[in-house]
Backbone bond lengths (Angstrom), bond angles and torsions (degrees), N, CA, C in turn:
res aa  C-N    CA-C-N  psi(-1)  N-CA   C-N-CA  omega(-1)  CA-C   N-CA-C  phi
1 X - - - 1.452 - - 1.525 107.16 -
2 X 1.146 111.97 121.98 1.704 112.23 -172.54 1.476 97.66 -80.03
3 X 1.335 122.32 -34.35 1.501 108.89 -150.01 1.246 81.71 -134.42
4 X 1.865 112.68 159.06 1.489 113.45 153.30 1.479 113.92 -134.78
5 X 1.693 115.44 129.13 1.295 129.95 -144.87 1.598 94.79 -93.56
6 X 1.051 134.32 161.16 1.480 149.70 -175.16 1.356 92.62 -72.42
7 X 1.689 129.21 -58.92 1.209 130.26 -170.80 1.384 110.98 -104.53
8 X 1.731 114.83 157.35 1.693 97.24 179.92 1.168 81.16 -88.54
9 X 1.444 167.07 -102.97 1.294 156.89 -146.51 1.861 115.26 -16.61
10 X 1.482 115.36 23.84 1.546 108.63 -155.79 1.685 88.01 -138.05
11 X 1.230 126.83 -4.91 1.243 148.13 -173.59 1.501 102.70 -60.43
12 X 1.299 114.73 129.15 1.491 125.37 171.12 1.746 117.43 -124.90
13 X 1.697 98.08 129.38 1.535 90.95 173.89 1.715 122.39 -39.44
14 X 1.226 119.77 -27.30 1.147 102.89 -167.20 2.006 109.40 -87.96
15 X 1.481 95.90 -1.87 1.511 85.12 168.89 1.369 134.89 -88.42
16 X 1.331 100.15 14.50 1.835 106.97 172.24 1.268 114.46 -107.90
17 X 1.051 144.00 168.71 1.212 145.52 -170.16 2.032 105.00 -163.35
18 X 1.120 100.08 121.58 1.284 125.10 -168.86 1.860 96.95 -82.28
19 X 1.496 115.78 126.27 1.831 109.74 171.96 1.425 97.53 -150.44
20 X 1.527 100.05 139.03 1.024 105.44 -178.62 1.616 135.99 90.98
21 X 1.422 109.53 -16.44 0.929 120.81 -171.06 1.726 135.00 -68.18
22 X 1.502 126.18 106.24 1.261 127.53 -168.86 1.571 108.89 -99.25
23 X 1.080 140.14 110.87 1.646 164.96 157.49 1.737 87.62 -41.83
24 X 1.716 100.38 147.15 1.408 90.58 155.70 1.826 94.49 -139.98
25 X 1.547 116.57 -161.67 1.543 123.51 179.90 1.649 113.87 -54.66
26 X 1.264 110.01 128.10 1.195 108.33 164.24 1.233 108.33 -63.63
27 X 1.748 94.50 161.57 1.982 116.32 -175.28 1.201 85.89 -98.89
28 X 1.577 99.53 121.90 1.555 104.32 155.73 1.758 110.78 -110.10
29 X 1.248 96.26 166.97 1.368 118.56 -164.55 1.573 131.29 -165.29
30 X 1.381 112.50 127.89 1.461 96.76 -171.95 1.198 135.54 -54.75
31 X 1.096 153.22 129.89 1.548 159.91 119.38 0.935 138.27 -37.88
32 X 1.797 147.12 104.45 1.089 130.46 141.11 1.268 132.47 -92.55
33 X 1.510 124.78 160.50 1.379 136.52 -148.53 1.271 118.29 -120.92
């Protein structure tokens, strides 16, 4: 969190910052339509 806002309602995407972060395989799964 770069910043900390007086209110939590005062929160901006740009004050988080993502580190480190590793993704893995999406879950697949059947669907019908």
């Amino acid at each position: 969190i770069k910043r900390k806002p007086d209110s939590l309602f005062d929160y901006q995407f740009e004050d988080f910052e993502v580190l480190d972060y590793q993704c893995h395989p999406a879950i697949k799964a059947p669907v019908s339509v």
